[in-house]
N, C-alpha and C positions, 0 to 999 in steps of 0.2 A: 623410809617412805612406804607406806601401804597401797595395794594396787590399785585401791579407789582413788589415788593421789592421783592417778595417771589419767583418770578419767574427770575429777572436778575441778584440776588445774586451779584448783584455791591457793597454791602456792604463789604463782604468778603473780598476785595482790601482793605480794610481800619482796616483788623487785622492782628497786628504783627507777623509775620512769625513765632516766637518762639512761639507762642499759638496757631498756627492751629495744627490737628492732622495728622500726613503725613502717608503714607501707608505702610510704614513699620512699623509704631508703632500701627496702627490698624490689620496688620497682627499677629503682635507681640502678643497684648490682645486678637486676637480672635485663636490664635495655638489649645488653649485647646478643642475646642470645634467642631474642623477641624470635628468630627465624625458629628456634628449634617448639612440636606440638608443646611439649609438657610445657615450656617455661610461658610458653603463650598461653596455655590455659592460665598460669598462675597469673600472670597479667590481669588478666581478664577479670580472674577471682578478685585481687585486689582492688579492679576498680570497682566490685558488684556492694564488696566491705565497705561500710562507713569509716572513717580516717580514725586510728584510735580504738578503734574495736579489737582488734585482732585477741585473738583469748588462744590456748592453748590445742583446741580442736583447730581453730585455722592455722597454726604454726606445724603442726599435722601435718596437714593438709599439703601446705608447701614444700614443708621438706620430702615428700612423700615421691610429689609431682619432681622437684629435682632429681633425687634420688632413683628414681625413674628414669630420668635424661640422662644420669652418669652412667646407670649399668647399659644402656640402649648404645650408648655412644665409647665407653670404654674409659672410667674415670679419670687413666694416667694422663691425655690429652691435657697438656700444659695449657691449649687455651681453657682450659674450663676452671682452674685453679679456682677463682671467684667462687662456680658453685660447689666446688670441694669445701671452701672455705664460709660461705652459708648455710651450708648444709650441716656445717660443723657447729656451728653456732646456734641453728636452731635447736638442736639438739636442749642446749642451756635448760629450752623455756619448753622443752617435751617430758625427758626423762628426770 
């Protein structure tokens, strides 16, 4: 991968729609945690996104804002597994 990859995210075109993650199922995993800022931000982001859009600078974006919530809050917390667990997965469609 060339580091422009990381930035034109033209790879993404080349994963099967049933395996990206669409924004309602990223709202869906993050409901629980609507109390915590970052993940309310990311709420919020995903309702500003048209359905289906999401590209690689908003998968960014979110994982950034989790990513955020884990270190603020202390990642081991068994209840946040979920966003360990998206946070690991965005990854897929980042790096």
């Amino acid at each position: 991968m060339k580091v422009n990859d990381v930035y034109n995210y033209e790879y993404l075109e080349t994963i099967p729609k049933e395996l990206v993650i669409t924004n309602d199922e990223i709202c869906a995993r993050l409901h629980d945690y609507v109390d915590m800022p970052e993940i309310s931000d990311v709420l919020l982001f995903l309702t500003i996104v048209p359905r289906g859009s999401l590209d690689g600078s908003s998968y960014l974006y979110i994982r950034s804002k989790i990513e955020a919530c884990l270190n603020r809050l202390g990642s081991e917390d068994e209840k946040l597994f979920t966003l360990r667990e998206l946070s690991a997965e965005l990854d897929c469609f980042i790096f």
